[in-house]
C-alpha positions in Angstrom: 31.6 64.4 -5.6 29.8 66.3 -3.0 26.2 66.4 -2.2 24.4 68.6 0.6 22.0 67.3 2.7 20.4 69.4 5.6 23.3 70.5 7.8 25.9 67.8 6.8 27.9 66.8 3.5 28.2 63.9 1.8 31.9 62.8 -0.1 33.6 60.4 -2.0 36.6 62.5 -1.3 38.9 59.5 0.5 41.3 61.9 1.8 38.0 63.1 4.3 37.7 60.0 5.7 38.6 59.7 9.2 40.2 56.8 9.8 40.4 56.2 13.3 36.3 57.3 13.8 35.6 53.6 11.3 38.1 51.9 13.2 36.0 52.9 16.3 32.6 52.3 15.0 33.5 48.7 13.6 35.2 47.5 16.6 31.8 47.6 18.2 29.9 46.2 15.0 28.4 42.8 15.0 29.9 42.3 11.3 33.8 43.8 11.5 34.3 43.2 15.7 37.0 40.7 14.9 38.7 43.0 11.7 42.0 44.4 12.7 42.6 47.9 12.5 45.3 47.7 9.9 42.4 45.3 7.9 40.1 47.8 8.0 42.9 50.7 6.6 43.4 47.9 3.9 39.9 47.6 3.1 39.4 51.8 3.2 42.5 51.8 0.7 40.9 49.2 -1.5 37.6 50.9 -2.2 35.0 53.3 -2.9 34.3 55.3 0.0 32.0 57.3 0.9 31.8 59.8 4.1 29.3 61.8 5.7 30.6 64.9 7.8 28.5 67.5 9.9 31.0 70.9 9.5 34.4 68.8 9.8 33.5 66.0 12.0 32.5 62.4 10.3 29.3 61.0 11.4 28.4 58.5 8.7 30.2 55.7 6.4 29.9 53.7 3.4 32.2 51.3 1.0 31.8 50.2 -1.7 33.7 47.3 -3.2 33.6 47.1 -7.1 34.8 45.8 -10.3 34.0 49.4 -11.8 32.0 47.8 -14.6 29.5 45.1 -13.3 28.6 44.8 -9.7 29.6 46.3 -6.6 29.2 45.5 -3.1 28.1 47.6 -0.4 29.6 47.2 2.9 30.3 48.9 6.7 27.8 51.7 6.2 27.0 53.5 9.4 25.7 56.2 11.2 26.8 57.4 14.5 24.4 57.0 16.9 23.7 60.5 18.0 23.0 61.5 14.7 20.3 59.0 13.7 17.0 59.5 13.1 17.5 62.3 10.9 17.3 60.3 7.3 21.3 60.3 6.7 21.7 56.5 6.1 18.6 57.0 3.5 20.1 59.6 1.9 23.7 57.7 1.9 22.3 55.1 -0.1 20.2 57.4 -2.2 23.4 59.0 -3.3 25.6 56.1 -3.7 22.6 53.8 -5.5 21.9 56.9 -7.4 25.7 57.8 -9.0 26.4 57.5 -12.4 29.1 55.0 -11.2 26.9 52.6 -9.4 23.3 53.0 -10.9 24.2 50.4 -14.1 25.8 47.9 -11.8 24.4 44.4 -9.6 24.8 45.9 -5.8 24.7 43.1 -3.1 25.1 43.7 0.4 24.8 41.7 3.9 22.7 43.1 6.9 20.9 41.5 9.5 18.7 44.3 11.0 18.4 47.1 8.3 16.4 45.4 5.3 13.7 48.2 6.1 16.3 50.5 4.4 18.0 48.9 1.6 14.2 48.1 0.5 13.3 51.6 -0.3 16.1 51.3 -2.5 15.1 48.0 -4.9 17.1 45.9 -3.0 15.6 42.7 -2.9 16.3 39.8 -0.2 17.8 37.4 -2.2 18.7 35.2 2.1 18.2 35.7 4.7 20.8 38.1 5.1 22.3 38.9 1.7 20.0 41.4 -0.6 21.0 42.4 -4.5 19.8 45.2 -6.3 19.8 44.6 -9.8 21.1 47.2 -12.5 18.7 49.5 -13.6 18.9 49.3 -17.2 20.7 47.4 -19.2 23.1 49.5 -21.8 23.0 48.1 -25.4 26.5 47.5 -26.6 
């Protein structure tokens, strides 16, 4: 899946992802500092990711962590600072909150300075720190 926004793409394509650039950004995180580099390849392996690329080079970051029928958790999402500003984490969640793989689905996440955003997106505080969005409809079986 691929969805255009303004100058820059956003993929679930894995194979995009560049590595080293999350490796990078989460060593200076206050949630994944302490996170290995070969964790965080685990943890990329392991899940739904998500990238955001301006021509070739990656400038944004999601995972999502998921049982692929219930609930998913939404995890190191960043942008890169030079390109804040410009709505790209808004519409990252917009897209991944949005997909027909995710809508149906619990989403919980942990922040501890971007409620602000995950709020425009029905996530409710359910902590302090942890939030949950709850499925939007409920299928009948």
């Amino acid at each position: 899946m691929e969805v255009s926004y303004k100058n820059y793409v956003i993929s679930d394509d894995k194979s995009r992802i560049n590595v080293q650039t999350v490796i990078d950004f989460l060593a200076e995180s206050y949630w994944a500092n302490r996170r290995s580099p070969e964790k965080i390849k685990t943890s990329i392996r392991n899940s739904v990711c998500y990238g955001v690329y301006h021509k070739e080079i990656m400038i944004g970051f999601a995972r999502i962590v998921t049982d692929g029928a219930t609930m998913y958790y939404l995890c190191d999402v960043f942008v890169v600072e030079e390109y804040r500003g410009q709505g790209i984490s808004k519409k990252l969640i917009d897209v991944i909150t949005n997909s027909p793989d995710f809508e149906w689905m619990t989403g919980i996440l942990g922040t501890k300075d971007a409620h602000g955003l995950y709020d425009q997106f029905e996530f409710e505080r359910d902590s302090e720190r942890f939030m949950r969005r709850h499925p939007q409809a409920r299928k009948a079986f």
